[in-house]
DRENLO-230886 format. One record per residue: x, y, z of N, C-alpha, C, O in turn. Coordinates in nm, 4 decimals, decimal comma, padded with zeros to 6 digits, m for minus. Layout:
BEGIN
+----------+----------+----------+----------+----------+----------+----------+----------+----------+----------+----------+----------+
:     n.c1 :     n.c2 :     n.c3 :    ca.c1 :    ca.c2 :    ca.c3 :     c.c1 :     c.c2 :     c.c3 :     o.c1 :     o.c2 :     o.c3 :
+----------+----------+----------+----------+----------+----------+----------+----------+----------+----------+----------+----------+
:        X :        Y :        Z :        X :        Y :        Z :        X :        Y :        Z :        X :        Y :        Z :
...
+----------+----------+----------+----------+----------+----------+----------+----------+----------+----------+----------+----------+
***
This chain:
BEGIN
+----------+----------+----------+----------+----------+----------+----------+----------+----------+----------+----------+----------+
:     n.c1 :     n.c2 :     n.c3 :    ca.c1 :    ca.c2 :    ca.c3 :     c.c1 :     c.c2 :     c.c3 :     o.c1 :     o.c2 :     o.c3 :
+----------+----------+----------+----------+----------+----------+----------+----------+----------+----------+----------+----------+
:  00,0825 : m00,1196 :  00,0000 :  00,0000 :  00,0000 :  00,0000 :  00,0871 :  00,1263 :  00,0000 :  00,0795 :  00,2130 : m00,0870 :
:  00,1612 :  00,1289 :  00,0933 :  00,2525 :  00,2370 :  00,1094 :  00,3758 :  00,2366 : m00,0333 :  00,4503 :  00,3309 : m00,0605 :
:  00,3699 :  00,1316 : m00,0920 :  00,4861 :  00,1655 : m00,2635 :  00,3845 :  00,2323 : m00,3383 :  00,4107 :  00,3384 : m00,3949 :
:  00,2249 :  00,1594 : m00,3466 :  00,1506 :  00,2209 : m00,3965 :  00,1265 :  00,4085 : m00,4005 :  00,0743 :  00,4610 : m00,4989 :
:  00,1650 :  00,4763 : m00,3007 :  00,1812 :  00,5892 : m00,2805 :  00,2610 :  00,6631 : m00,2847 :  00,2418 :  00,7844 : m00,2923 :
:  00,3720 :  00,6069 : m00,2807 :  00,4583 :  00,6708 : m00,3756 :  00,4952 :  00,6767 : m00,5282 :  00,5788 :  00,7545 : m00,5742 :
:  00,4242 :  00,5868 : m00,6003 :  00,4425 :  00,5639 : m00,7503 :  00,3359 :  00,6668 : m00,7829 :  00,3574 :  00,7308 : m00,8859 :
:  00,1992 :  00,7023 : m00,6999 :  00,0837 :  00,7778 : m00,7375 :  00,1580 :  00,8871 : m00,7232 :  00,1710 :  00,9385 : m00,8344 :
:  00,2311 :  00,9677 : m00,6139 :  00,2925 :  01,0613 : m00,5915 :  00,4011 :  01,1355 : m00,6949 :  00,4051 :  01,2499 : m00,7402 :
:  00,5020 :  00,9986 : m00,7147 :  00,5973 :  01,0310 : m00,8271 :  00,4963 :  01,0359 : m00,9581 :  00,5680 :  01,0613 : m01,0549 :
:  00,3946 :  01,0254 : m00,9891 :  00,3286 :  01,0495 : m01,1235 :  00,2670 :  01,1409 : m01,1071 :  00,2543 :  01,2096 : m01,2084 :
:  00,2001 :  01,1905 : m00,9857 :  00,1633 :  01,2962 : m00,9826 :  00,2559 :  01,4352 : m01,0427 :  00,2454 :  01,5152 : m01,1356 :
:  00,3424 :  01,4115 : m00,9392 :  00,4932 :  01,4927 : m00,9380 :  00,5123 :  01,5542 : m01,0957 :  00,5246 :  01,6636 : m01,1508 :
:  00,5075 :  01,4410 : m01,1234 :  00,6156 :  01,4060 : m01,3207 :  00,4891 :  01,5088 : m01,3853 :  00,5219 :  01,6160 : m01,4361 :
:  00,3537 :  01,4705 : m01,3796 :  00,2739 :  01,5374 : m01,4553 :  00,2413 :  01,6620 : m01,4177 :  00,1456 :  01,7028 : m01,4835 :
:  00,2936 :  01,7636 : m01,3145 :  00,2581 :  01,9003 : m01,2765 :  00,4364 :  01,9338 : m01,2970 :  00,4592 :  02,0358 : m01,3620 :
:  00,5222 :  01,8797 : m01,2619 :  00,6334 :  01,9625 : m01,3339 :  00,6416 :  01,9502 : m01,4682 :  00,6913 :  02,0485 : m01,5233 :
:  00,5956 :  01,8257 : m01,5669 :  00,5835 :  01,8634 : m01,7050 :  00,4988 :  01,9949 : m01,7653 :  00,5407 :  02,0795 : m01,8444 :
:  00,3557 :  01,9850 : m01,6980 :  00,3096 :  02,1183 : m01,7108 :  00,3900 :  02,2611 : m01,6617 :  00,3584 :  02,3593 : m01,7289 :
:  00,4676 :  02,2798 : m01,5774 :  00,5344 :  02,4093 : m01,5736 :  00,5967 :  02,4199 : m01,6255 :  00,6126 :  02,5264 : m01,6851 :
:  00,6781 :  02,3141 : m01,6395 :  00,7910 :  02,3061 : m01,7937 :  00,6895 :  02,3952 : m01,9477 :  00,6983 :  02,5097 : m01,9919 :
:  00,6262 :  02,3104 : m01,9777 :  00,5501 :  02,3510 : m02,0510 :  00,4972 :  02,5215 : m02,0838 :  00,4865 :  02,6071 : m02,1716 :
:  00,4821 :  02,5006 : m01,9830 :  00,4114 :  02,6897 : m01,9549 :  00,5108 :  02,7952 : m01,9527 :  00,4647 :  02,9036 : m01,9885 :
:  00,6646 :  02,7958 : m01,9133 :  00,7730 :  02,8601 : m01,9185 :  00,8260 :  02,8414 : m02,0145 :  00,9126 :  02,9265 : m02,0346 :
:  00,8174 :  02,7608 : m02,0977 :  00,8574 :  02,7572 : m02,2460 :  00,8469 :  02,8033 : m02,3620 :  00,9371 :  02,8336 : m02,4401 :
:  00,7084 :  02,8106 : m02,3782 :  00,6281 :  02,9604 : m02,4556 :  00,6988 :  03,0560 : m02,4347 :  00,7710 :  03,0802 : m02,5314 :
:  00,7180 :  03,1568 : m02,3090 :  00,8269 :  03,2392 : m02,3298 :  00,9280 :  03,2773 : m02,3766 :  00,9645 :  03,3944 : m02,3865 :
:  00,9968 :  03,1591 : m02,4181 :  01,1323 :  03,1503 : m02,4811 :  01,0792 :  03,1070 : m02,6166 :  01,0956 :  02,9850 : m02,6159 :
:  01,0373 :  03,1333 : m02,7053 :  00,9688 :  03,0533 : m02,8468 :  01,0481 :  03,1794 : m02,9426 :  01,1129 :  03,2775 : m02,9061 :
:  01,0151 :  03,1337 : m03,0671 :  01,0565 :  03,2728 : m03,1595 :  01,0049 :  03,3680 : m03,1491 :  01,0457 :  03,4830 : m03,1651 :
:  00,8627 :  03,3102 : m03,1074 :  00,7684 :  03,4804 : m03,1340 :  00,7577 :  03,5111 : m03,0139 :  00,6357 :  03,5075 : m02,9975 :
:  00,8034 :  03,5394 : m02,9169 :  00,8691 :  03,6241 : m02,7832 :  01,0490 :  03,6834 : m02,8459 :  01,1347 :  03,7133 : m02,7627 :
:  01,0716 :  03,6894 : m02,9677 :  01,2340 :  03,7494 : m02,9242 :  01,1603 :  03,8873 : m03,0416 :  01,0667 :  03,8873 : m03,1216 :
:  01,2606 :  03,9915 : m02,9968 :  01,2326 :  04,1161 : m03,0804 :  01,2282 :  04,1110 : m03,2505 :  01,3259 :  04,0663 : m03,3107 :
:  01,1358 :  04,1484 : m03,3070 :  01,1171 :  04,1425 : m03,4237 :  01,1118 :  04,2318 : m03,5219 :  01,1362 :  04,1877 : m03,6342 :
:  01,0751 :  04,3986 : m03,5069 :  01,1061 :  04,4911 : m03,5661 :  01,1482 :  04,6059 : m03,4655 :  01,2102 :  04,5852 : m03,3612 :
:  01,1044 :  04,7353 : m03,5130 :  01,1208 :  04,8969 : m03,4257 :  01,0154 :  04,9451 : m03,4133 :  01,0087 :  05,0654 : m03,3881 :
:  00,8647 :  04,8450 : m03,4309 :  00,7567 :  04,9083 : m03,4101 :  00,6857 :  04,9088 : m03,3129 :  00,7539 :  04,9333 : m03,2133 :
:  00,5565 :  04,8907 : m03,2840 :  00,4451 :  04,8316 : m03,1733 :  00,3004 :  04,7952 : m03,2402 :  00,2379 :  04,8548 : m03,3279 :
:  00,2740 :  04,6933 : m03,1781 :  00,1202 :  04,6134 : m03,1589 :  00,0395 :  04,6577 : m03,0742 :  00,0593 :  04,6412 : m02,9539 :
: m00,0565 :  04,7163 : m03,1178 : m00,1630 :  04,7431 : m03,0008 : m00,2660 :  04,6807 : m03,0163 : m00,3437 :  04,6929 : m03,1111 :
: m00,2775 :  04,5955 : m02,9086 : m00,4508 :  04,4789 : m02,8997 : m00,5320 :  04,4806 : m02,8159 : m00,5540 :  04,5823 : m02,7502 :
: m00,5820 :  04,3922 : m02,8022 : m00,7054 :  04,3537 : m02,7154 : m00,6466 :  04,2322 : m02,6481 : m00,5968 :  04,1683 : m02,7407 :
: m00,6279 :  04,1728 : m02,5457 : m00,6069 :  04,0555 : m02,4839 : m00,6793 :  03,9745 : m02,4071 : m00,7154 :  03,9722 : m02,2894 :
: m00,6910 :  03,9115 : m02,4978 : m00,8428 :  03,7907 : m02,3977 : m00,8262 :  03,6838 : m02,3129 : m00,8599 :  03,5711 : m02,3491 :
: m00,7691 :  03,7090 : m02,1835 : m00,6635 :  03,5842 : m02,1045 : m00,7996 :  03,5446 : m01,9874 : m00,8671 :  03,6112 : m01,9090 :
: m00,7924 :  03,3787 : m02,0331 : m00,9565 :  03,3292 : m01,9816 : m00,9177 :  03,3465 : m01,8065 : m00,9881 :  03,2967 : m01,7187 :
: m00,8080 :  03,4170 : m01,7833 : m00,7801 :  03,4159 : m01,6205 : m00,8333 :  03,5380 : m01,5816 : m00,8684 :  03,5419 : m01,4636 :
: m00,8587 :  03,6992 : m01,6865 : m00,8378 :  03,7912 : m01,6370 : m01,0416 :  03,8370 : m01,6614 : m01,0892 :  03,9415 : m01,6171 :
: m01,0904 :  03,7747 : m01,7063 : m01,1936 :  03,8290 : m01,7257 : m01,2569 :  03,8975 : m01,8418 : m01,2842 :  03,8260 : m01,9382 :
: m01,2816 :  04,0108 : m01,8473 : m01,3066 :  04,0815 : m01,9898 : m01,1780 :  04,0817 : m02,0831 : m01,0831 :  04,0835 : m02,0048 :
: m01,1393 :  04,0809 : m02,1878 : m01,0698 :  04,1732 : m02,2728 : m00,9718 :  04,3016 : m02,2115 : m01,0179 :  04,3870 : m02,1358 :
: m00,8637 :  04,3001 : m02,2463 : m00,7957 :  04,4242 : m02,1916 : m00,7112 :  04,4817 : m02,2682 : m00,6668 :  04,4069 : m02,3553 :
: m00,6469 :  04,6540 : m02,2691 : m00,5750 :  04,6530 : m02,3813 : m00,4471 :  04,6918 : m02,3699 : m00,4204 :  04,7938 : m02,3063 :
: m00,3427 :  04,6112 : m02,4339 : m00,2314 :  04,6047 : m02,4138 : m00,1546 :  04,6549 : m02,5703 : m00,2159 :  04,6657 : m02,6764 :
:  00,0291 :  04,6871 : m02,5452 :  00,0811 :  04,6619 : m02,6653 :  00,1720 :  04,6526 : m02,6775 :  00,2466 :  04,6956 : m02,5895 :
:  00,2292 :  04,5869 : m02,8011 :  00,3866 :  04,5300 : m02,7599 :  00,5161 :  04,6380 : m02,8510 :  00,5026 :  04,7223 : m02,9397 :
:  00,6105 :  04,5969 : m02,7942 :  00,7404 :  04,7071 : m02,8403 :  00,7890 :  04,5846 : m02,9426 :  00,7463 :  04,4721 : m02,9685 :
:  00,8907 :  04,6588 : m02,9828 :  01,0267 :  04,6040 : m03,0651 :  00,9601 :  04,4960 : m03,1843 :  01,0173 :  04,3871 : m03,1856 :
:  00,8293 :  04,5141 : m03,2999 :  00,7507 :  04,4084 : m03,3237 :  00,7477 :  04,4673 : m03,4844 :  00,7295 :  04,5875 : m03,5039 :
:  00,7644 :  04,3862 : m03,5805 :  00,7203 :  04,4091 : m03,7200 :  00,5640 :  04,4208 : m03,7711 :  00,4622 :  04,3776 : m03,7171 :
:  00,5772 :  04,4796 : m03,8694 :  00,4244 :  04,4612 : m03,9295 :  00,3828 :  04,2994 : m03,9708 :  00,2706 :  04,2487 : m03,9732 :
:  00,4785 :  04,2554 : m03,9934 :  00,4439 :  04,1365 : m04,0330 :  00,3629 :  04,0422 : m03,8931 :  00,2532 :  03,9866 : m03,8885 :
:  00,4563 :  04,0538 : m03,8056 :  00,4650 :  03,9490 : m03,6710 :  00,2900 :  04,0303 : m03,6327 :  00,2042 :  03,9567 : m03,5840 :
:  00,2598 :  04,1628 : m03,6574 :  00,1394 :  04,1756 : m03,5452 :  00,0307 :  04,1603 : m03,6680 : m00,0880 :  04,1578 : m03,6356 :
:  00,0577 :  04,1521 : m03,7774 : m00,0179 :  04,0827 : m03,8009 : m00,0971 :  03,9395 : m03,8115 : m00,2158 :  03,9203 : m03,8381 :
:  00,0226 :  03,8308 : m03,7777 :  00,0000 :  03,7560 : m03,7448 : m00,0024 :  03,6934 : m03,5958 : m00,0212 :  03,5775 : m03,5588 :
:  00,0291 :  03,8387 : m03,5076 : m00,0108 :  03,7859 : m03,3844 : m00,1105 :  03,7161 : m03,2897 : m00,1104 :  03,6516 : m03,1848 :
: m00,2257 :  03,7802 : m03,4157 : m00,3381 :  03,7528 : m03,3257 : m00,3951 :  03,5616 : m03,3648 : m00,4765 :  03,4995 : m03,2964 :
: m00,3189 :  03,5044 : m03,4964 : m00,3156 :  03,4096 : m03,5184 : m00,2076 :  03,3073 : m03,4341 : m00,2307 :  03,1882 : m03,4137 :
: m00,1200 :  03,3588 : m03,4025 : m00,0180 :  03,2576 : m03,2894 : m00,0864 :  03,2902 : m03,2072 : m00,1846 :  03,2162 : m03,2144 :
: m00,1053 :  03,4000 : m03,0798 : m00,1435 :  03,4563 : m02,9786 :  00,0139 :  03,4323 : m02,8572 :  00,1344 :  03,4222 : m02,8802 :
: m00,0668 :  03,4314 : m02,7318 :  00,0578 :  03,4102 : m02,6473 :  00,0121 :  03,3047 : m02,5624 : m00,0913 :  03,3159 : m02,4965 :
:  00,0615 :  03,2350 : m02,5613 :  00,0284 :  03,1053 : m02,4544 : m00,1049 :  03,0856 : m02,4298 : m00,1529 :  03,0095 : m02,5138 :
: m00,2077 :  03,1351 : m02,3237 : m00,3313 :  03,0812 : m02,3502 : m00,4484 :  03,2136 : m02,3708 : m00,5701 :  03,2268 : m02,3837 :
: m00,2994 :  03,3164 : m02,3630 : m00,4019 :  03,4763 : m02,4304 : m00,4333 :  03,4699 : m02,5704 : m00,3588 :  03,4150 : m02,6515 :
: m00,5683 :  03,5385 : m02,6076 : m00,5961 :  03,4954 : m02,7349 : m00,5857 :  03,7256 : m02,7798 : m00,6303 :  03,8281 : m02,7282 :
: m00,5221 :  03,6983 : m02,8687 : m00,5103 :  03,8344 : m02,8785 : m00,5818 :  03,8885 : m03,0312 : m00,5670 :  03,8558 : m03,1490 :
: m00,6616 :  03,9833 : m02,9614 : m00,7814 :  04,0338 : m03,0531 : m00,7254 :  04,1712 : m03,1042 : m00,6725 :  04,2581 : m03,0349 :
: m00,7528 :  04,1738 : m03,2704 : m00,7243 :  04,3325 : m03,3272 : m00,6349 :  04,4067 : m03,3059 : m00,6353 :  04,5269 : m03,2790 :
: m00,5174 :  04,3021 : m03,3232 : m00,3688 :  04,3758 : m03,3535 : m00,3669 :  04,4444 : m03,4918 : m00,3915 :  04,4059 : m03,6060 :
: m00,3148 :  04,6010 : m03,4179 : m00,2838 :  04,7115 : m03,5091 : m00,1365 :  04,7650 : m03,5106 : m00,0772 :  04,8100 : m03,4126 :
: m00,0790 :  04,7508 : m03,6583 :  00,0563 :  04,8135 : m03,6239 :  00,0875 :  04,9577 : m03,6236 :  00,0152 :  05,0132 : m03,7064 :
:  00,1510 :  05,0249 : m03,5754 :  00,2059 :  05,1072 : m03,5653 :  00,3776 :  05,2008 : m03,5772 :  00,4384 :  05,1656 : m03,4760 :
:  00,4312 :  05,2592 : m03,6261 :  00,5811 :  05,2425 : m03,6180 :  00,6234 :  05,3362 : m03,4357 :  00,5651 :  05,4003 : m03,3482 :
:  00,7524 :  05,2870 : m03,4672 :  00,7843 :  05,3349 : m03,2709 :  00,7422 :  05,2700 : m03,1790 :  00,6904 :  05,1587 : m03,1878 :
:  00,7579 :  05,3255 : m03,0931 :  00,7201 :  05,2459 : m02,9659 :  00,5847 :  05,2769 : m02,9174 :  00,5306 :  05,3817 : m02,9527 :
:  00,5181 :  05,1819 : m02,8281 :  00,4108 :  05,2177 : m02,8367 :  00,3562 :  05,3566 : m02,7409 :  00,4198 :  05,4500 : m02,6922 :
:  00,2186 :  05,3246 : m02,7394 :  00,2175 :  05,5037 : m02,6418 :  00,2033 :  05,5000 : m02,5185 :  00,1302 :  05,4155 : m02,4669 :
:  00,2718 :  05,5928 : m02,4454 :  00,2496 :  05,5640 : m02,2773 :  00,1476 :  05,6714 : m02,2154 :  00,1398 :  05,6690 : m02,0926 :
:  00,0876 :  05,7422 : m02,2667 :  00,0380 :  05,8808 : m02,2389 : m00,1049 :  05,8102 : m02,1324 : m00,1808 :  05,8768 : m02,0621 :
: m00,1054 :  05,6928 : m02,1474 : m00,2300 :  05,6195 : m02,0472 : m00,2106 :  05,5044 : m01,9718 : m00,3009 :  05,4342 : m01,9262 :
: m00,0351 :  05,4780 : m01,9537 : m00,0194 :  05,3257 : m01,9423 : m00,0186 :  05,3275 : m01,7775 : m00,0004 :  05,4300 : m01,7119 :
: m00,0412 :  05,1988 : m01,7228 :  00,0001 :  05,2183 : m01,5981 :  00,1007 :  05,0994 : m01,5560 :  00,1032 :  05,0216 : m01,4605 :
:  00,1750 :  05,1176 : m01,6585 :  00,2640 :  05,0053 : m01,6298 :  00,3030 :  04,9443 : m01,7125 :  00,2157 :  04,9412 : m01,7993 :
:  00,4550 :  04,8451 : m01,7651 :  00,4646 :  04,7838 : m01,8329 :  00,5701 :  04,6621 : m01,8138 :  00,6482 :  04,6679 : m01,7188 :
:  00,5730 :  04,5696 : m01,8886 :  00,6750 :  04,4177 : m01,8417 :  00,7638 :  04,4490 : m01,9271 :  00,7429 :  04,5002 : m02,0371 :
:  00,8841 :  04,4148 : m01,8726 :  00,9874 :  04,4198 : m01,9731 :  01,0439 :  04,2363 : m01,9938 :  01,0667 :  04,1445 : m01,9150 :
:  01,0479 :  04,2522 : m02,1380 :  01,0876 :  04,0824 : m02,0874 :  01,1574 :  04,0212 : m02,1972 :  01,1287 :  03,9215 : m02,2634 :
:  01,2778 :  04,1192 : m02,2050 :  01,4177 :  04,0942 : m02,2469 :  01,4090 :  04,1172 : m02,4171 :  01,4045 :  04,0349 : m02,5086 :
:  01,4086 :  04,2662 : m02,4169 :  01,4253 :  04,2276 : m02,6130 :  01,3085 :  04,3640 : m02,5665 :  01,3447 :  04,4795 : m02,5888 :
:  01,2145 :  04,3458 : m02,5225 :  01,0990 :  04,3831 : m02,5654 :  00,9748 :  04,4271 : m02,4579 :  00,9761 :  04,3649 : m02,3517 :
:  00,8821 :  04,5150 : m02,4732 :  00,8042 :  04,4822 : m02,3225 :  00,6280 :  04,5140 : m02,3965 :  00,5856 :  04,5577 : m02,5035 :
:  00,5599 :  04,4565 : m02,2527 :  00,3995 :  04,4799 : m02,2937 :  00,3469 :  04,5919 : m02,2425 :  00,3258 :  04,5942 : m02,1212 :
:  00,3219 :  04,6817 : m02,3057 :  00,2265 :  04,7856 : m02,2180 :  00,1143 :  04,7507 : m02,1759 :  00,0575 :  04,6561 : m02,2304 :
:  00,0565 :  04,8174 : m02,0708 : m00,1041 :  04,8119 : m02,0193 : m00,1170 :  04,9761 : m02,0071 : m00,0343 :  05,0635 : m01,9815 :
: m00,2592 :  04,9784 : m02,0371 : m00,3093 :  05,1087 : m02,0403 : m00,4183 :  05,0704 : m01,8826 : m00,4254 :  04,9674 : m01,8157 :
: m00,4905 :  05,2048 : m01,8684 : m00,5577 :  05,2314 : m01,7705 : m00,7101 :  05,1434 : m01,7800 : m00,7606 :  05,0987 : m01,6771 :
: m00,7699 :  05,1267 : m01,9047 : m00,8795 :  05,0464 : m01,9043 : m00,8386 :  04,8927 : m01,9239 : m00,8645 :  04,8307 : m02,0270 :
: m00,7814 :  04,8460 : m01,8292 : m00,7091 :  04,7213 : m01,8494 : m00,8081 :  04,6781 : m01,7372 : m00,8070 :  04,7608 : m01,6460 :
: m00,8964 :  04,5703 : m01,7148 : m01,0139 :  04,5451 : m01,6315 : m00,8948 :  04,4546 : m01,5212 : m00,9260 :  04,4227 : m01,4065 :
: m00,8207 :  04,4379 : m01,5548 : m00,7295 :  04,3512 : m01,4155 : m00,6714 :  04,5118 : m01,3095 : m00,6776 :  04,5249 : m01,1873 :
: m00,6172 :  04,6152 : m01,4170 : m00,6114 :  04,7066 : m01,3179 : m00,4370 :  04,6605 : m01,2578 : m00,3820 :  04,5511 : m01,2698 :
: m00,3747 :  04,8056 : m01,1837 : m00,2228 :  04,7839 : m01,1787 : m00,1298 :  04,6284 : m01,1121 : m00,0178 :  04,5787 : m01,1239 :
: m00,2304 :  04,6054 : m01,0564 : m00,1767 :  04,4773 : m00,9173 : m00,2042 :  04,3346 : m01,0688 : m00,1089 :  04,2619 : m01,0968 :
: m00,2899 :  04,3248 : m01,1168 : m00,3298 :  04,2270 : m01,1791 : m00,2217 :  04,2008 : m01,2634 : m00,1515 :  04,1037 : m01,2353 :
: m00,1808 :  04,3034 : m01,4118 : m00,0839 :  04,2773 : m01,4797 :  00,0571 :  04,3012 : m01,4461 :  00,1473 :  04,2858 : m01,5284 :
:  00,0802 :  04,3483 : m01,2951 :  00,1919 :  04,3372 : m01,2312 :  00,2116 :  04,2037 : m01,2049 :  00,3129 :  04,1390 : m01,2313 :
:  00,0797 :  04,1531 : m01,1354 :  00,1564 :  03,9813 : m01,1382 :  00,1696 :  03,9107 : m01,1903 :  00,2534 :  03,8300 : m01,1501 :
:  00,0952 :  03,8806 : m01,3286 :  00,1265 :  03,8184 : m01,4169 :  00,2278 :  03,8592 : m01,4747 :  00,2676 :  03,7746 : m01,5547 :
:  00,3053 :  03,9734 : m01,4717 :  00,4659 :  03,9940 : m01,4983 :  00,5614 :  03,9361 : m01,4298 :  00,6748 :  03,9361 : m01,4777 :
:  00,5365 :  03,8756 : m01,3057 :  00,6158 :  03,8208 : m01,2307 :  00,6480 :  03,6452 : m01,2977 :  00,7340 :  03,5620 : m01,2686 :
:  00,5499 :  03,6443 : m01,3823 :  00,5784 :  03,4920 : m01,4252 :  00,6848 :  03,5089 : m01,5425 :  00,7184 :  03,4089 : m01,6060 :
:  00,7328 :  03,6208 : m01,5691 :  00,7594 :  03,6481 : m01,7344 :  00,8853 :  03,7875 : m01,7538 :  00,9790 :  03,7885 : m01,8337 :
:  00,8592 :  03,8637 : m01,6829 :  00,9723 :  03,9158 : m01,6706 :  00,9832 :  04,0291 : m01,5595 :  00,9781 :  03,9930 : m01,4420 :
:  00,9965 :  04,1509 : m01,5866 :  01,0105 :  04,2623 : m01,4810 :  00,9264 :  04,4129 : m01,4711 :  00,9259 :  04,5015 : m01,5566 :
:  00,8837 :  04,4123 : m01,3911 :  00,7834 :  04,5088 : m01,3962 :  00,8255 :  04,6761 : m01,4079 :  00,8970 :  04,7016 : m01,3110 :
:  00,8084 :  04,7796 : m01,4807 :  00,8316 :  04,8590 : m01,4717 :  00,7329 :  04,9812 : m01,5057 :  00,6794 :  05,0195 : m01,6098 :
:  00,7322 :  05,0307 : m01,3572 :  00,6434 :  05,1806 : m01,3419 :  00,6476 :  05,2593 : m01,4667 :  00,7476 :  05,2958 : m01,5285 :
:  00,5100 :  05,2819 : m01,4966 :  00,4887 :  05,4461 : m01,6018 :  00,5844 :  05,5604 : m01,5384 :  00,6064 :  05,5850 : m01,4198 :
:  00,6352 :  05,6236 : m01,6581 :  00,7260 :  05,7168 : m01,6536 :  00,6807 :  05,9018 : m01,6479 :  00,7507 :  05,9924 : m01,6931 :
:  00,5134 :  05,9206 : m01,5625 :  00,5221 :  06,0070 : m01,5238 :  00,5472 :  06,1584 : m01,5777 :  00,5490 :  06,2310 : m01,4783 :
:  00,5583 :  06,2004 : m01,6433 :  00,6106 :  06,3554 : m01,6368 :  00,5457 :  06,4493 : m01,5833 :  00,5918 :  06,5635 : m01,5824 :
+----------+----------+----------+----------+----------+----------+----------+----------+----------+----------+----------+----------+
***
């Protein structure tokens, strides 16, 4: 009984660290490394956060945001990517991830709000405060 519980245990084990494996990996894919000098601005539909929210990405080609919303990002489904050249705009952001190459803005009608997409930056890279003037 008691080997029995540990073989359930070690399979347990094996199948929740394969899933984190899994989930930290996406991050590192092609379409997370910098791709042009422009920005993506979308809609992000992450079935964790609730409504739709709007975000946008730096360092990104016309090509890549156009097909962003066809890859998406891990289990965000990203709605009505628009390109733009430059970086994107901060004149409403309250915050943004930086996450090596590149970062996501959030604006103020982001329904998760500052604490929300702060922590989901913590899975992914580094959080950095709007720049205020």
């Amino acid at each position: 009984m008691v080997f029995m519980k540990y073989i359930l245990t070690g399979i347990l084990i094996n199948l929740l660290m394969n899933g984190v494996a899994h989930a930290s990996h996406h991050h590192d894919s092609e379409s997370n490394k910098p791709s042009g000098d422009g920005h993506c601005a979308y809609m992000a539909d992450n079935p964790f956060a609730g409504d739709p929210y709007k975000a946008c990405r730096t360092n990104v080609s016309e090509s890549f945001c156009k097909a962003f919303s066809e890859v998406g990002d891990g289990v965000v489904s990203i709605l009505d990517p628009k390109y733009g050249a430059g970086d994107c705009p901060r004149e409403s952001s309250i915050g943004s991830c930086e996450r090596g190459g590149w970062e996501e803005v959030y604006y103020e009608d982001s329904n998760q709000g500052p604490m929300g997409v702060k922590f989901g930056c913590n899975f992914a890279g580094d959080w950095i405060k709007p720049n205020k003037d």
